[in-house]
N, C-alpha and C positions, 0 to 999 in steps of 0.2 A: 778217790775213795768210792767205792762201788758201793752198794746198797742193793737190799732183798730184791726188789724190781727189778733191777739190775739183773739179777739171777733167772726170775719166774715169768717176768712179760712176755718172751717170747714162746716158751713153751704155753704157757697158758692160754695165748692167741692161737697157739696150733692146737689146742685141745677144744676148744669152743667151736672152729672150724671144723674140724673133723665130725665133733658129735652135733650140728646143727644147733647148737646153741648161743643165743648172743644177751645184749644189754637193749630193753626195750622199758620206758617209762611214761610211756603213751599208748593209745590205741595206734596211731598214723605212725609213731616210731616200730611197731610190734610189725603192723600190715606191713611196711615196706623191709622187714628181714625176715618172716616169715617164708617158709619154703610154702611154692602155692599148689605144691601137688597135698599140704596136709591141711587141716582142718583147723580151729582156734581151740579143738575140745581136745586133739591131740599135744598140747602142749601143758607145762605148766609150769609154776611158779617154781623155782629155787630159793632163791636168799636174793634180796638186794636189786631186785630189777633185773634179773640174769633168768632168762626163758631157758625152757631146753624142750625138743620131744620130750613127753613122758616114757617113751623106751628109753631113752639115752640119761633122765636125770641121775643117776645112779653113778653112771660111769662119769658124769661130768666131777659128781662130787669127791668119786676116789681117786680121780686125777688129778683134779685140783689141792685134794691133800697131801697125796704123792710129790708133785710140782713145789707145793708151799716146805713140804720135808727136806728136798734136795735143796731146792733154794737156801732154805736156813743151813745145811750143813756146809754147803760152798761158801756163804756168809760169812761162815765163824774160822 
């Protein structure tokens, strides 16, 4: 039996990568996935402990919706 994760972990790994975004819930967790060519004012919060560039938040969240859509339809 497969499950939603099942469907969306990997795309949604390749989507976080892509736009420089990860899960940080520390300073020392944030420093060490931070890209060091950008700045800490360059980035910001999402939902959940999930950092992005502030360019990039946008397209993290309609890929993430996108990824969670398909997901559920391969699901069902």
């Amino acid at each position: 039996m497969k499950y939603l994760i099942d469907y969306t972990n990997e795309p949604i790994s390749e989507l976080l990568k892509e736009h420089g975004a990860f899960f940080a819930f520390s300073d020392d967790q944030f420093n060490e996935a931070k890209n060091p060519d950008l700045n800490k004012e360059d980035y910001c919060h999402v939902f959940g402990g999930l950092i992005a560039p502030k360019n990039n938040a946008k397209a993290v969240l309609t890929g993430l919706a996108e990824i969670n859509k398909r997901g559920i339809e391969q699901d069902i």
